[in-house]
BAKOLKOL-416557 format. One record per residue (C-alpha): residue number from 0; x, y, z. Coordinates in nm, 3 decimals, m for minus. Last residue first. Example, Ala and Ser with C-alpha at 12.3 -4.5 7.8 and 13.67 -1.06 7.14 Angstrom:
BEGIN
   i       X       Y       Z
   1   1.367  m0.106   0.714
   0   1.230  m0.450   0.780
//
This chain:
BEGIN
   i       X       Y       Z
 613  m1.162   2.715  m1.350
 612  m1.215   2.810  m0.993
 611  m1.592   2.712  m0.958
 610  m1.495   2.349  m0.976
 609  m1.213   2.318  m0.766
 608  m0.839   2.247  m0.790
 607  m0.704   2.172  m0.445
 606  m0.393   2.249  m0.293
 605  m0.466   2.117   0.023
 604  m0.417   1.803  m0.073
 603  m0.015   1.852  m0.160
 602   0.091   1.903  m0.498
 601   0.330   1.703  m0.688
 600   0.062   1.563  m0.943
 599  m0.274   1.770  m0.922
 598  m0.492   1.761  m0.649
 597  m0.886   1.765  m0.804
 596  m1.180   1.846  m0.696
 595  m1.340   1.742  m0.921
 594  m1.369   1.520  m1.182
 593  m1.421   1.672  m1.515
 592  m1.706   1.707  m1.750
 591  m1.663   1.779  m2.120
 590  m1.760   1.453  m2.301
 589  m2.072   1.476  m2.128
 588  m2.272   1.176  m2.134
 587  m2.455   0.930  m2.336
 586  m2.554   0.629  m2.074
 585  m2.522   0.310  m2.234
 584  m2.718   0.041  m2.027
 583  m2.567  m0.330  m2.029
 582  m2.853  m0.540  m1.873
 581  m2.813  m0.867  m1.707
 580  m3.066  m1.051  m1.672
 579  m3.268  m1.253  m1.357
 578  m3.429  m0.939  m1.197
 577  m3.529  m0.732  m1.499
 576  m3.698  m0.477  m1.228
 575  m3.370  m0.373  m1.212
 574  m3.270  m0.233  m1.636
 573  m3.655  m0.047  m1.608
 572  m3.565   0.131  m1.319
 571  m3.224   0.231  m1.428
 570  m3.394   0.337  m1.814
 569  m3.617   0.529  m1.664
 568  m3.420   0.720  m1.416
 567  m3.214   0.777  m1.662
 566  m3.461   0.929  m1.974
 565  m3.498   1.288  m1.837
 564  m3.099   1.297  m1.883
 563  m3.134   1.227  m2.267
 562  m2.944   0.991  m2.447
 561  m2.988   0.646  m2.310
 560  m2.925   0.299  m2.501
 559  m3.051   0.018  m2.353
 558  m2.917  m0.341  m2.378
 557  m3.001  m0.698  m2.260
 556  m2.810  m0.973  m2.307
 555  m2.757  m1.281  m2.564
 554  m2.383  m1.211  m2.635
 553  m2.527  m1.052  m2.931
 552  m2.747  m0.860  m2.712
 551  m2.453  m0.695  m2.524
 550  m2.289  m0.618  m2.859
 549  m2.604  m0.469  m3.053
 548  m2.653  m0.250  m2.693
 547  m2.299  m0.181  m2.679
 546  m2.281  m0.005  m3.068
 545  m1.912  m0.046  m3.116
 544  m1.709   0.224  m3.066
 543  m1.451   0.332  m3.347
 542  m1.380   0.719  m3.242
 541  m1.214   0.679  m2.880
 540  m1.039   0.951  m2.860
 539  m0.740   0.966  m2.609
 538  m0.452   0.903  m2.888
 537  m0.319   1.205  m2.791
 536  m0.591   1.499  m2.726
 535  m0.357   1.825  m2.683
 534  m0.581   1.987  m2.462
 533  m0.245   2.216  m2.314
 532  m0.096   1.941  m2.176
 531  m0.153   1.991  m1.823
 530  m0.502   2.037  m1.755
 529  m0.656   1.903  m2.111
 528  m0.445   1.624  m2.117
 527  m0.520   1.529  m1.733
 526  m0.878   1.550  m1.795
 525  m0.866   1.367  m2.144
 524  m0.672   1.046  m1.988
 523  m0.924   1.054  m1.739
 522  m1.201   1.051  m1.982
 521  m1.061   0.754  m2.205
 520  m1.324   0.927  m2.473
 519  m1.613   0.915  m2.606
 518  m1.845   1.017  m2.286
 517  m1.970   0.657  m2.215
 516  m2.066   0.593  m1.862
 515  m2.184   0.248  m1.925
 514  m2.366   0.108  m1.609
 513  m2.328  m0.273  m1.648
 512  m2.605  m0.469  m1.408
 511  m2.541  m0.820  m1.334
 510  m2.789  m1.086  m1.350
 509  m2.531  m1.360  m1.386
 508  m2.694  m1.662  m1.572
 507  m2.369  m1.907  m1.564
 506  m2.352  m1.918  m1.936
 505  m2.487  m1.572  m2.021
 504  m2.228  m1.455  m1.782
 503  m1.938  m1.619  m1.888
 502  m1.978  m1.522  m2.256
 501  m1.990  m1.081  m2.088
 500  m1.658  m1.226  m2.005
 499  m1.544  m1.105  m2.351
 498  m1.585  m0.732  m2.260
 497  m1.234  m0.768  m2.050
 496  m1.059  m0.414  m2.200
 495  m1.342  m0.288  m2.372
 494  m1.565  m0.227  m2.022
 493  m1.230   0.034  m1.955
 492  m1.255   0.216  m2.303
 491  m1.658   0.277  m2.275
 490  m1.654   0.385  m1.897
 489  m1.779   0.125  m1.624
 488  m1.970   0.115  m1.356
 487  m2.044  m0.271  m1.261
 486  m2.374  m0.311  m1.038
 485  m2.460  m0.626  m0.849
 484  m2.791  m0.632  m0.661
 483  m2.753  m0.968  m0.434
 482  m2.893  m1.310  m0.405
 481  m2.580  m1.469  m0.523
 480  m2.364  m1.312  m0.287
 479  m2.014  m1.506  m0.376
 478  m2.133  m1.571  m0.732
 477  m2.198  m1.204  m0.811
 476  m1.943  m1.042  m0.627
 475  m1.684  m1.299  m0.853
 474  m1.874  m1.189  m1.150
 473  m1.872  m0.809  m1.074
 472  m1.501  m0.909  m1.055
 471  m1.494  m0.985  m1.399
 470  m1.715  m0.695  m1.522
 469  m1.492  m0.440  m1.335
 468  m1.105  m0.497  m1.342
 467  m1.076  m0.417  m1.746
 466  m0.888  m0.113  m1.646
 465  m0.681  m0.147  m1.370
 464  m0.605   0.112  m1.148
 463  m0.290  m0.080  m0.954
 462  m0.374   0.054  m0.595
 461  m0.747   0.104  m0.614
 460  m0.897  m0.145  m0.836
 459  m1.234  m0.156  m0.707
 458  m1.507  m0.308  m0.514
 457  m1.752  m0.100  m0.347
 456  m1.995  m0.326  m0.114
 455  m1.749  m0.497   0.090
 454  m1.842  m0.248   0.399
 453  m2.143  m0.096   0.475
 452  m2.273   0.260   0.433
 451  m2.157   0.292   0.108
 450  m2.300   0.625  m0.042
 449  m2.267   0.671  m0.404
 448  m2.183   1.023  m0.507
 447  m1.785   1.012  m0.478
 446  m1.703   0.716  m0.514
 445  m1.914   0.621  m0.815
 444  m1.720   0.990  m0.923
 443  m1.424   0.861  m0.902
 442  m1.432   0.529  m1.084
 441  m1.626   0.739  m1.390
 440  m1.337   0.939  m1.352
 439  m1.075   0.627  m1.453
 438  m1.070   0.244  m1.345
 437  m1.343  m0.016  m1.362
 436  m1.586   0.013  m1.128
 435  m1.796  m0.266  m0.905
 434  m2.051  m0.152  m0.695
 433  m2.227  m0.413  m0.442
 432  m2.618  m0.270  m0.443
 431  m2.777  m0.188  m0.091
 430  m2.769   0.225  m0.148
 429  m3.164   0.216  m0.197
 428  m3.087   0.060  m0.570
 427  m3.293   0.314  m0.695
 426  m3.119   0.638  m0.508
 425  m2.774   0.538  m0.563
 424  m2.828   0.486  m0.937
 423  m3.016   0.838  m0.902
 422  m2.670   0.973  m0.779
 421  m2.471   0.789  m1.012
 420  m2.642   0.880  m1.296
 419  m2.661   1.211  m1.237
 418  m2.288   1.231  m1.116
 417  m2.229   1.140  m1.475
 416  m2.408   1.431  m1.630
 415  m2.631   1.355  m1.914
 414  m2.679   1.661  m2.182
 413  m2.923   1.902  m2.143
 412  m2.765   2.061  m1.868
 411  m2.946   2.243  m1.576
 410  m2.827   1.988  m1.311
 409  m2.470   2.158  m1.373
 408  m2.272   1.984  m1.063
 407  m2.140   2.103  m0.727
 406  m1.909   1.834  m0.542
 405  m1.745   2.105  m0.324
 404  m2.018   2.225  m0.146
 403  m1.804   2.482   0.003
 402  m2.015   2.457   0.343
 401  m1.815   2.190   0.428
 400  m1.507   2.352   0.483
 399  m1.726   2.580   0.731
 398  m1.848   2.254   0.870
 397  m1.508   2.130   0.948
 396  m1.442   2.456   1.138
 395  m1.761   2.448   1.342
 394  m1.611   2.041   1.412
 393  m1.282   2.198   1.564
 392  m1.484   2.411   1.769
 391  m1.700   2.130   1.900
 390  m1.449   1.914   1.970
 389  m1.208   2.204   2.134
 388  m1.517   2.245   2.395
 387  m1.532   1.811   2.434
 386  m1.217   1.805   2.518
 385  m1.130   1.426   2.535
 384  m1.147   1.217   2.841
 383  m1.113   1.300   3.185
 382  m1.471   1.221   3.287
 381  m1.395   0.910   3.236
 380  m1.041   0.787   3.153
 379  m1.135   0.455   3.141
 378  m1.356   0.480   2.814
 377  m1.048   0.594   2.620
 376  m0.800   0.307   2.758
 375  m1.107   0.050   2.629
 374  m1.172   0.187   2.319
 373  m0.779   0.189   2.281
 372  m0.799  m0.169   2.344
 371  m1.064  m0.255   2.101
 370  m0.913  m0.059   1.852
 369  m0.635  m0.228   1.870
 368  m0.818  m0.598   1.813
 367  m1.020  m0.445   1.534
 366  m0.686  m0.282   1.334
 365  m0.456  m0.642   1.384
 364  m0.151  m0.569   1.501
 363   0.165  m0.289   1.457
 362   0.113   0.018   1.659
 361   0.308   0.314   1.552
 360   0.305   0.650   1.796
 359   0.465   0.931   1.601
 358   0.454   0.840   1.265
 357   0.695   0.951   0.936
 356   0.517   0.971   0.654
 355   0.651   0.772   0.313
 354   0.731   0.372   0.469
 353   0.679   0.490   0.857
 352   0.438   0.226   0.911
 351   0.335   0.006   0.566
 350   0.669  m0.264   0.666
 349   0.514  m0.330   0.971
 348   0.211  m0.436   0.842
 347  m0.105  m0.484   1.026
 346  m0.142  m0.164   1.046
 345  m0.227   0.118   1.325
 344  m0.036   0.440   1.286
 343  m0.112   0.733   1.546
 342   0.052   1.062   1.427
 341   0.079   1.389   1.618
 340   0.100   1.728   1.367
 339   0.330   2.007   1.309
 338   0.218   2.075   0.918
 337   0.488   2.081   0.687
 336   0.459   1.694   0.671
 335   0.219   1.651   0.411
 334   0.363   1.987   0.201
 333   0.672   1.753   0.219
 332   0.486   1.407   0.100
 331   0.326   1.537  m0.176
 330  m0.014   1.414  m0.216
 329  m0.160   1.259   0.083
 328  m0.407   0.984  m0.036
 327  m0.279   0.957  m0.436
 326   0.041   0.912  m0.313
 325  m0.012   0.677  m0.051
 324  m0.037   0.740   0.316
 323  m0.034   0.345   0.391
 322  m0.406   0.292   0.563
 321  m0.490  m0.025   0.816
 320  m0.654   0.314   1.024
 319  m0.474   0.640   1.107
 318  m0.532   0.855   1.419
 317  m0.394   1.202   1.318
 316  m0.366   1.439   1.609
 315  m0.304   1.838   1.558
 314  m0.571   1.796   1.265
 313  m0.514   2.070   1.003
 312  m0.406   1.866   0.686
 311  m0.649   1.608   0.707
 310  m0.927   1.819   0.808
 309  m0.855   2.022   0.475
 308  m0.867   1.667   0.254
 307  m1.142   1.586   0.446
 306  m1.348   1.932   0.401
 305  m1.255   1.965   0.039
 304  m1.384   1.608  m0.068
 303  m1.192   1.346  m0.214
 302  m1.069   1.365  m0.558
 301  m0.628   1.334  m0.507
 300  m0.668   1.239  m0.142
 299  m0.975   1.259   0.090
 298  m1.340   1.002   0.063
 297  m1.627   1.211   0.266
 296  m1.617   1.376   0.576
 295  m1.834   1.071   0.755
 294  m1.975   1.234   1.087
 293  m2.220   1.320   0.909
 292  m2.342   0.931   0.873
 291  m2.450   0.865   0.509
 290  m2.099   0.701   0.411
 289  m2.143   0.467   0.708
 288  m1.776   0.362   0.820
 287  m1.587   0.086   0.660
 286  m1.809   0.197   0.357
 285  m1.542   0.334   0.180
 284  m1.218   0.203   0.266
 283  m1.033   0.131  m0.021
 282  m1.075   0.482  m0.184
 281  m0.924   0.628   0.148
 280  m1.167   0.736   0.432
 279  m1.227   1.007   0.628
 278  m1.393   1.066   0.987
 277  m1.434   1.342   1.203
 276  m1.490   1.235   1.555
 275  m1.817   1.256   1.809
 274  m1.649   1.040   2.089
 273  m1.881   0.721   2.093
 272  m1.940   0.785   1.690
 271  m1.592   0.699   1.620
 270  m1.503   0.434   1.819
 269  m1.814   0.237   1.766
 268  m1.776   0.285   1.403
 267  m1.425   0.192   1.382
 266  m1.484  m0.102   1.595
 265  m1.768  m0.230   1.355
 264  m1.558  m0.180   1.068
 263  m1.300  m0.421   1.178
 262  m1.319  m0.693   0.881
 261  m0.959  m0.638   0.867
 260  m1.010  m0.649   0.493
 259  m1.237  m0.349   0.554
 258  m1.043  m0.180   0.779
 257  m0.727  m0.277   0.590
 256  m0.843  m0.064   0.314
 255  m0.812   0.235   0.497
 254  m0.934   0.511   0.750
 253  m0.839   0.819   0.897
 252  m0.923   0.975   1.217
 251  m0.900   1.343   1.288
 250  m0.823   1.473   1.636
 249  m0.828   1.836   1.694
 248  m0.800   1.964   2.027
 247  m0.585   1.661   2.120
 246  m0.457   1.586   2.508
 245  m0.678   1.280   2.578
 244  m0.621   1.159   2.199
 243  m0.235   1.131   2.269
 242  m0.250   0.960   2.600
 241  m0.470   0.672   2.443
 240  m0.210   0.658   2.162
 239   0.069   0.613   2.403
 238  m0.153   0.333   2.626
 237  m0.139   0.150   2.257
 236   0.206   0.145   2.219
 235   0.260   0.050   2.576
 234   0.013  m0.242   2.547
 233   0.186  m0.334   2.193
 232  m0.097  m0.433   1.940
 231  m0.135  m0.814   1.910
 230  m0.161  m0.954   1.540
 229   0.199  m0.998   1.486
 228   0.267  m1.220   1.196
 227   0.486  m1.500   1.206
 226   0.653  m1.632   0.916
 225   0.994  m1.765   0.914
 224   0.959  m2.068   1.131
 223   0.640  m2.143   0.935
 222   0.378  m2.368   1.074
 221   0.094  m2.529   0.968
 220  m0.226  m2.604   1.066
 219  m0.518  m2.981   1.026
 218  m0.230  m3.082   0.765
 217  m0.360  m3.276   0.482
 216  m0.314  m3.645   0.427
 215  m0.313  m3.781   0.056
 214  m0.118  m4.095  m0.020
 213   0.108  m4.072  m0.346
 212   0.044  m4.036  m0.709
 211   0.195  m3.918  m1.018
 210  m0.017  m3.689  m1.227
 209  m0.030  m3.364  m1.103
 208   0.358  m3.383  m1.035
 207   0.394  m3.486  m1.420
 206   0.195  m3.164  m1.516
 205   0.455  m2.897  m1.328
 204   0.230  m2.765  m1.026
 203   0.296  m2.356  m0.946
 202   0.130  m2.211  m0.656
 201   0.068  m1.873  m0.661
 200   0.023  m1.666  m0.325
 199  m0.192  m1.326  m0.350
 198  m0.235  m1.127  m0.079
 197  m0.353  m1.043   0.304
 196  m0.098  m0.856   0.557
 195  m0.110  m1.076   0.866
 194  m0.314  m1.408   0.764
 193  m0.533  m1.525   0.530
 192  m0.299  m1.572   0.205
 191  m0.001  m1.715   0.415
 190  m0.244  m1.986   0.523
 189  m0.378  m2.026   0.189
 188  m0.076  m2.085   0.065
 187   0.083  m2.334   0.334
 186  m0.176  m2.584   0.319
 185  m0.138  m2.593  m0.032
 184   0.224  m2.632  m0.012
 183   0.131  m2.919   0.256
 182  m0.096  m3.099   0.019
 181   0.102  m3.085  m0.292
 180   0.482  m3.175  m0.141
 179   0.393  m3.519  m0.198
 178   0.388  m3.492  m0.593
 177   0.710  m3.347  m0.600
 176   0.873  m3.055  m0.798
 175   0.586  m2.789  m0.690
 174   0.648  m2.443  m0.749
 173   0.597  m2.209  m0.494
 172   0.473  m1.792  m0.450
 171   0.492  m1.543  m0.175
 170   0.306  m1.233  m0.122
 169   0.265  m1.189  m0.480
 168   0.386  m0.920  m0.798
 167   0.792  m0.907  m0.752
 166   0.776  m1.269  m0.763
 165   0.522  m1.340  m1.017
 164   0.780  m1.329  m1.348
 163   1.016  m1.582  m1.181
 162   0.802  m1.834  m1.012
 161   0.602  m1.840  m1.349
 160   0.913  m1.919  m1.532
 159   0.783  m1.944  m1.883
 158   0.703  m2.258  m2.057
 157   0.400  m2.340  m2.341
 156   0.624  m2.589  m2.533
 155   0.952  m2.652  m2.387
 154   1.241  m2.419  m2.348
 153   1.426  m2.638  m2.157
 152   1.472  m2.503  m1.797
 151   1.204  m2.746  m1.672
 150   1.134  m3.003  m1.922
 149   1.210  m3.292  m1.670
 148   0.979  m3.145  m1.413
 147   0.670  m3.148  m1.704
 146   0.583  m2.803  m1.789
 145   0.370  m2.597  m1.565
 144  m0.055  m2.554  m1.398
 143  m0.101  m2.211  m1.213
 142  m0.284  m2.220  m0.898
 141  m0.374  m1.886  m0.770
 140  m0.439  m1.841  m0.421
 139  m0.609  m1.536  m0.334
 138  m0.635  m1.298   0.008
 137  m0.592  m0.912  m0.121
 136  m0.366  m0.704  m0.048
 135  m0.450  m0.376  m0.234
 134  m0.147  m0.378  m0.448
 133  m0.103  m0.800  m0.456
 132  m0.464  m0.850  m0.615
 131  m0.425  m0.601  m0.897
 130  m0.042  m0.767  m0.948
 129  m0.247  m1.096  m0.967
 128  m0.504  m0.948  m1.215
 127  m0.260  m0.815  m1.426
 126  m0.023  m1.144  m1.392
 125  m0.298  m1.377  m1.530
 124  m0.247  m1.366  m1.880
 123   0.138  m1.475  m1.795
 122  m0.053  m1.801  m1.588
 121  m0.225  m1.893  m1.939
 120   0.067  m1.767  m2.186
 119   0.301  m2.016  m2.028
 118   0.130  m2.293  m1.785
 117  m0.247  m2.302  m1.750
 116  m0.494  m2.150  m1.519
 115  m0.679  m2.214  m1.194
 114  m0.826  m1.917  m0.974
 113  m0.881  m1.898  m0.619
 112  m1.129  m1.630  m0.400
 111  m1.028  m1.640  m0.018
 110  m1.309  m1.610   0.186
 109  m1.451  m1.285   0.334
 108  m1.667  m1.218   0.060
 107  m1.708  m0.967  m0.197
 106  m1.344  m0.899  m0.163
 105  m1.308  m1.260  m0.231
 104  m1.524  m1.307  m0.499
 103  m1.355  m0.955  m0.669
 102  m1.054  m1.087  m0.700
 101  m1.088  m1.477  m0.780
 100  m1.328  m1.294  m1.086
  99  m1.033  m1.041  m1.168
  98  m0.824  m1.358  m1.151
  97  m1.025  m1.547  m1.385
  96  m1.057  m1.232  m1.641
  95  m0.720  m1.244  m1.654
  94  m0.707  m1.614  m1.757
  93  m0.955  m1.468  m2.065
  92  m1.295  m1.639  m2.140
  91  m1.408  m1.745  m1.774
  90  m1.519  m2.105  m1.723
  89  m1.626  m2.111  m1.371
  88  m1.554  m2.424  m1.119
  87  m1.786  m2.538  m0.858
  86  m1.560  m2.680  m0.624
  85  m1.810  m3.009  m0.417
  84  m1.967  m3.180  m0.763
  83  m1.664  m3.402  m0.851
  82  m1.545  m3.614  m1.141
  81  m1.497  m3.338  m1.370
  80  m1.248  m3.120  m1.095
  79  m1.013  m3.496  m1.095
  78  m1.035  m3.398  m1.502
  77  m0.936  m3.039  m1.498
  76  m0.674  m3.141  m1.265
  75  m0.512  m3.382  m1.559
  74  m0.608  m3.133  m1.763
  73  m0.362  m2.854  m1.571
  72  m0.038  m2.858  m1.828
  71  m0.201  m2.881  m2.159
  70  m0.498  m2.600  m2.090
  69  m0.810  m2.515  m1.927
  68  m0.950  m2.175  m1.808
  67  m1.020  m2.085  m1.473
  66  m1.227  m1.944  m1.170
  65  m1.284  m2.191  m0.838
  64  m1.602  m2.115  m0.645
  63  m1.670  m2.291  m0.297
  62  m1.394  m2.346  m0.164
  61  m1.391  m2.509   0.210
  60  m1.027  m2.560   0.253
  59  m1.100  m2.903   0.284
  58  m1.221  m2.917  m0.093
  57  m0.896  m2.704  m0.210
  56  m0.742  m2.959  m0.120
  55  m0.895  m3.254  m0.236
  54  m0.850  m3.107  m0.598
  53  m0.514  m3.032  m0.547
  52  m0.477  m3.432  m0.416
  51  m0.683  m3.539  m0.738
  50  m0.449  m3.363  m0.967
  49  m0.139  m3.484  m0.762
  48  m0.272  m3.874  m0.805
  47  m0.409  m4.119  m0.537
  46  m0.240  m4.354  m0.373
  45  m0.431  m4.583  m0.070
  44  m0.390  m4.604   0.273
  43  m0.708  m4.706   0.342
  42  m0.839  m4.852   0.042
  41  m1.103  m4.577  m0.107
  40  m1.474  m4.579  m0.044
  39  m1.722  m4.587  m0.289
  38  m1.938  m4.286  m0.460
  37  m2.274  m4.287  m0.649
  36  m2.467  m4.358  m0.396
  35  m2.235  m4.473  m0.085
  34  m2.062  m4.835  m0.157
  33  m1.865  m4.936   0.073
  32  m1.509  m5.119  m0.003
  31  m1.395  m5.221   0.327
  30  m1.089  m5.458   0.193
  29  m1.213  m5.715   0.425
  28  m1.543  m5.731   0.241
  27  m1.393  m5.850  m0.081
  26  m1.316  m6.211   0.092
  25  m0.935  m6.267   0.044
  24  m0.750  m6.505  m0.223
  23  m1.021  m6.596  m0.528
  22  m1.163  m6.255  m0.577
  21  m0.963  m6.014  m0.480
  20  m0.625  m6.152  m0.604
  19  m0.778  m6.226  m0.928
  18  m0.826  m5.837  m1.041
  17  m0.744  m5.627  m0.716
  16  m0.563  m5.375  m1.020
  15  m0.929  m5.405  m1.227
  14  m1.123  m5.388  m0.968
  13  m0.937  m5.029  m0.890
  12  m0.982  m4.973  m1.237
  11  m1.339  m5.003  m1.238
  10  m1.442  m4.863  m0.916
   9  m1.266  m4.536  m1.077
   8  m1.576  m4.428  m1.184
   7  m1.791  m4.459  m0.872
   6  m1.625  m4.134  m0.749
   5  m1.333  m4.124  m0.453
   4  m1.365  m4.102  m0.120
   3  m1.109  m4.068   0.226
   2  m1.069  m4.375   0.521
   1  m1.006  m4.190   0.784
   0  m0.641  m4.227   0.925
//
């Protein structure tokens, strides 16, 4: 075994311990004590504590950035962290806040983002942004300090059962109950992070496990009996999909999240420009294929586009992409299925095929490796491959659909219009910025009129809508791509929810840029009232706002206030040639304006509210 280091300030106590027998009973130099700088090496063979071990860990797992927020049961990590310069670790203000930040780092990224946080109220502050994590499967490991072993069960100080309450909310989770169980749990959690399905994994450490010691070896893999993802699509399965596509008139392909996380975008692409398709994408996948590309039909489901959602509905073969036909995606699931249509499933998931939408051909594996072998089947058919004549009629129909323009605006108005914003944010940042939005219509329309034409560039949360999600995981995007153009789009109740980590920006010098859409009101909360509950306003007012430039400077930022719509383009300029600040700019907009289109609850996507019809 390689002999492993330690810092130069426990040379001390290990002198101490050698004490007499060192000096007068064995020359020092057989005990291979080297000094290197400022660190020495240990005794091979040698204890070292729990705290130290997690700390080691996460080291050979190659983190980088480690969110958190002390507290009684993790200081005896907090201390091993102190002593070393390899894990970087953030101070965030709010444990949720430091799993938004894991979040949005990894999603930024293609590593897995970590947070550290504190027993009781410190790993319970955390659940939002581990439940966030867990609905659009992404790869974290959260590692949440507990009570003493012997306290367990007691009602001690600062306890909850953080096994207990994450369950339903994680891929898997573990506590800890012995101090050489650390290094193969941990071992274990990031592999079940990474691999098949992505998610969160907690890993709970009672404080007496992080500080007894025992020898530190970490596994080089593991193995678990009981978990073995398939990542191979089915040769027959595949060969069936093939056949399917050869005989369509009107194929549509639609794409998901797992695209992205399946870092398989450039398959899509190839796949889908080689044979002239029709593309969509859910709110997860944008920029899996190029937004700009018109073969792109825009984002479908509950706001996408007219000619997607219509596409979607009238294809005869459905080729679907590491997506899960959610609610907000299809509608309802009858009107889905009311349509005679052939469907093509690719997921890594088993459990995601079949689950609301019954599939014809379902192909369980990782989405780049199958598409490489149906690119493959496709390209040996030759000159028997797909109809090209029923291509090009089925793509004059898309076009009609197209024609609709159905993301028409007022440009005439006097008063701001959030697509304005968003389309001349689009147009100053060249389209290279990663977007981070918090949840509601200004999270729409950012996905609507800014163009991703890569992928890991719009982060959101998609499957739990969190508010509060966007100026912590702006900070994660941040720090993962430090020479990047970070924008958060926010709305005035969502930036409210998490402002406090505008502290942990000033301290770690994030230049992000906040892009306040700020109509009064939690807007989506308003649309929906005002469709379907006869504009009775409850409680969706927001009448006490603080002024957000005074607040964004008194956490030592930048703010601008904008009124007037001949005054954006200004003010964004202005806000990005400040390259090393961040700037919190408070766009004035409509109260009145809606997101649309628009499928209401219980209606399938066809049935479409648009603009022009109200």
């Amino acid at each position: 075994m390689h002999a492993t280091k330690f810092k130069l300030v426990k040379v001390l106590q290990v002198l101490e311990k050698l004490d007499q027998f060192v000096t007068t009973a064995y020359p020092l130099r057989l005990f291979s004590i080297q000094l290197l700088g400022s660190e020495i090496m240990e005794l091979p063979g040698s204890e070292i504590s729990g705290a130290e071990i997690v700390v080691r860990c996460l080291q050979e797992e190659g983190v980088e950035c480690l969110f958190g927020y002390p507290g009684g049961a993790v200081l005896w990590i907090y201390d091993e962290l102190f002593k070393q310069d390899k894990v970087k670790h953030i101070l965030v203000r709010h444990e949720q806040g430091a799993a938004h930040a894991a979040d949005g780092y990894s999603r930024a990224s293609k590593k897995v983002g970590v947070c550290l946080v504190t027993s009781g109220p410190g790993v319970t502050n955390a659940v939002t942004g581990i439940a966030t994590a867990y609905m659009d499967s992404i790869p974290m490991v959260i590692i949440s300090g507990q009570v003493p072993t012997y306290a367990i069960g007691e009602d001690a100080f600062q306890e909850c059962d953080a096994v207990g309450i994450t369950r339903p909310c994680v891929k898997h989770n573990f506590l800890v109950k012995d101090v050489k169980d650390i290094a193969i749990t941990m071992k274990k959690a990031f592999h079940i992070a990474t691999t098949g399905r992505p998610g969160p994994v907690l890993v709970d450490i009672p404080k007496d496990v992080t500080a007894a010691k025992c020898r530190f070896e970490y596994p080089k893999t593991v193995s678990l009996r009981s978990y073995s993802p398939v990542t191979k699509g089915h040769p027959d399965q595949v060969r069936k999909a093939a056949q399917l596509l050869l005989q369509a008139k009107r194929i549509m392909v639609y794409s998901g999240g797992g695209v992205v996380l399946g870092n398989a975008a450039p398959q899509l692409t190839k796949l889908v420009r080689t044979f002239g398709l029709p593309c969509t994408s859910t709110l997860m996948g944008l920029g899996a294929y190029p937004g700009t590309d018109r073969q792109f039909l825009g984002m479908l489901g509950m706001h996408g586009t007219y000619q997607a959602n219509m596409a979607m509905q009238h294809c005869d073969v459905l080729l679907a992409i590491g997506a899960r036909f959610d609610d907000r995606v299809i509608g309802n699931p009858s009107h889905f299925s009311s349509v005679a249509r052939k469907i093509i499933h690719i997921d890594i998931d088993p459990s995601s095929i079949s689950k609301r939408v019954k599939v014809d051909v379902p192909i369980v594996g990782e989405v780049g490796d199958v598409l490489d072998d149906l690119m493959a089947l496709l390209l040996e058919s030759g000159n028997e491959g797909l109809d090209a004549e029923a291509l090009k009629e089925w793509w004059c129909q898309i076009d009609k659909w197209r024609s609709s323009d159905c993301l028409q605006y007022d440009r005439t108005s006097e008063m701001i219009k959030p697509q304005f914003v968003l389309e001349k944010l689009y147009e100053i940042t060249n389209g290279d910025a990663i977007v981070t939005s918090d949840v509601g219509q200004h999270q729409m329309w950012a996905a609507q009129f800014y163009k991703f034409d890569k992928p890991r560039r719009w982060i959101n949360s998609g499957g739990l809508g969190t508010m509060g999600f966007g100026l912590p995981s702006a900070m994660g995007a941040q720090l993962s791509n430090p020479g990047a153009t970070v924008v958060c789009v926010t709305g005035e109740s969502s930036i409210q929810m998490c402002i406090q980590e505008l502290s942990t920006c000033k301290q770690y010098r994030l230049p992000i840029k906040i892009v306040n859409l700020n109509n009064r009101y939690m807007g989506m909360v308003r649309q929906w009232q005002q469709f379907f509950h006869g504009n009775r306003y409850s409680e969706s007012y927001m009448n006490a706002l603080p002024d957000f430039v005074k607040l964004a400077e008194g956490y030592g930022h930048s703010g601008i206030r904008v009124d007037k719509p001949a005054d954006v383009e200004a003010a964004l300029r202005d806000a990005f040639s400040r390259k090393d600040e961040l700037v919190f700019m408070d766009f004035q907009t409509d109260q009145t304006e809606n997101v649309f289109p628009m499928v209401p609850g219980g209606k399938g996507i066809t049935e479409m509210i648009l603009a022009e019809e109200l």
